[in-house]
N, C-alpha and C positions, 0 to 999 in steps of 0.2 A: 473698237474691237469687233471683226466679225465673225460670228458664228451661225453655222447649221444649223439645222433642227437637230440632227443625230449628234453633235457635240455638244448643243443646251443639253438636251435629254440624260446624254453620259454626266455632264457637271452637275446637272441639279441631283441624279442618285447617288453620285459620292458625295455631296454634300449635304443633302438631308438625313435626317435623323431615321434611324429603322427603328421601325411599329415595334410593340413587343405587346404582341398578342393576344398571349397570356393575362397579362394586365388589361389591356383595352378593352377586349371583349367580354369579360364577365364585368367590369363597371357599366360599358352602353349595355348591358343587359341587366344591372340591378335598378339604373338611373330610369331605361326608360320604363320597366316594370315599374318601377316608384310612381311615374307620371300619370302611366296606366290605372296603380290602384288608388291614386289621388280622382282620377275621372271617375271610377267605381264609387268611390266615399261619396262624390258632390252627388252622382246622382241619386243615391240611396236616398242621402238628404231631400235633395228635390223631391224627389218620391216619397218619402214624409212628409213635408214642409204640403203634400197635395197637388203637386203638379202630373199633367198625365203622363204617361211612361213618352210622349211625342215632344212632350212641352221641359220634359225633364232632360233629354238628352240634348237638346236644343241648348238651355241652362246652361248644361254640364261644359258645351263646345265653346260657350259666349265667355265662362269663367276663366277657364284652360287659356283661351287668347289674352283675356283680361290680365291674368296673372303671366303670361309669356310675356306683354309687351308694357306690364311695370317692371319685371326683372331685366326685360332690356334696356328698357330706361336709368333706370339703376346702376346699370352695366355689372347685374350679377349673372344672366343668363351666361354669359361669355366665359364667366367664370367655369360654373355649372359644366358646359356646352366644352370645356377644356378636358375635363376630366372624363364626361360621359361620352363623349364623341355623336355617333349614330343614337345613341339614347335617347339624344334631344331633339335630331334633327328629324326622326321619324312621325312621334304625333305629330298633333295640330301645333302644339307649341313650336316644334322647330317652322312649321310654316309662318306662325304668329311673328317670329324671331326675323326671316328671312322680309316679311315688310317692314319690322319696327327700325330695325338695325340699319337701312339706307335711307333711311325717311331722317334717322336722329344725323347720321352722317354726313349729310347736303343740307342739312337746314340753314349755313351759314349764308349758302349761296338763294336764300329767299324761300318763300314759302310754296313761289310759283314753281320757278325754276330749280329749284332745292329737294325741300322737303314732297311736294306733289310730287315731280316729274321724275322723282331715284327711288322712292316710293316700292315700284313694283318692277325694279332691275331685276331682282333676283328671281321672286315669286313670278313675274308676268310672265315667263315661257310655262311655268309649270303650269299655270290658269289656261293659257292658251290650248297646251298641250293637252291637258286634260279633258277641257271643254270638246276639243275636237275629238281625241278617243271617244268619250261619249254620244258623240253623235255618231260616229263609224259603227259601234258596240249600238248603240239605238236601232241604227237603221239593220245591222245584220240581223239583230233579234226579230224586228217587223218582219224580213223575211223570211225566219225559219220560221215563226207563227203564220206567215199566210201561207205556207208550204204545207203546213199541216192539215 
């Protein structure tokens, strides 16, 4: 069967399901608030427990991943991640999610060729991309400092 792009496009919207908005959006916004005053809680802790407010938030980031990529091991994050939509993919957690989840999915295919090398399908443009925004965003900055 051949098709367009302009007939995929027409088929896959009459056959997908429409958002209902009302719903979606005030859950990815209690779930990922949730996540949010989960990082708030850890770091308080840390910040009790004597760590400095650098070492604390540092903590808080290594937790968040730690608990993102047992829940996807688990395969509860998916769960979570159904309901919440944007909620989860926003923190750190959804980025945590977006390495663990192709790493657990090709492990069959070895450790090398598997789990390494699917690893960072999803996350490796965002690294990419970021990395390099920040040097663009670095390098502008140098030069409206030396302009002043």
């Amino acid at each position: 069967m051949k098709m367009t792009n302009t007939e995929f496009d027409k088929l896959a919207k009459e056959k997908s399901p429409n958002t209902k908005l009302y719903l979606t959006l005030p859950k990815a916004f209690v779930i990922g608030g949730l996540i949010c005053c989960l990082g708030q809680a850890l770091y308080n802790l840390y910040s009790y427990l004597g760590l400095t407010e650098l070492n604390a938030r540092a903590a808080v980031s290594i937790t968040l991943v730690l608990f993102s990529a047992i829940l996807t091991g688990l395969k509860l994050y998916d769960k979570i991640a159904k309901h919440a939509g944007a909620g989860t993919l926003v923190p750190i957690t959804g980025f945590a999610n977006s390495v663990v989840a192709p790493a657990l999915e090709f492990k069959t295919e070895g450790f090398i060729l598997g789990t390494a090398a699917k690893m960072f399908i999803i996350a490796g443009p965002v690294i990419v991309y970021g990395v390099a925004a920040s040097v663009v965003y670095g390098i502008i900055l140098f030069i409206v400092k030396a302009m002043q």
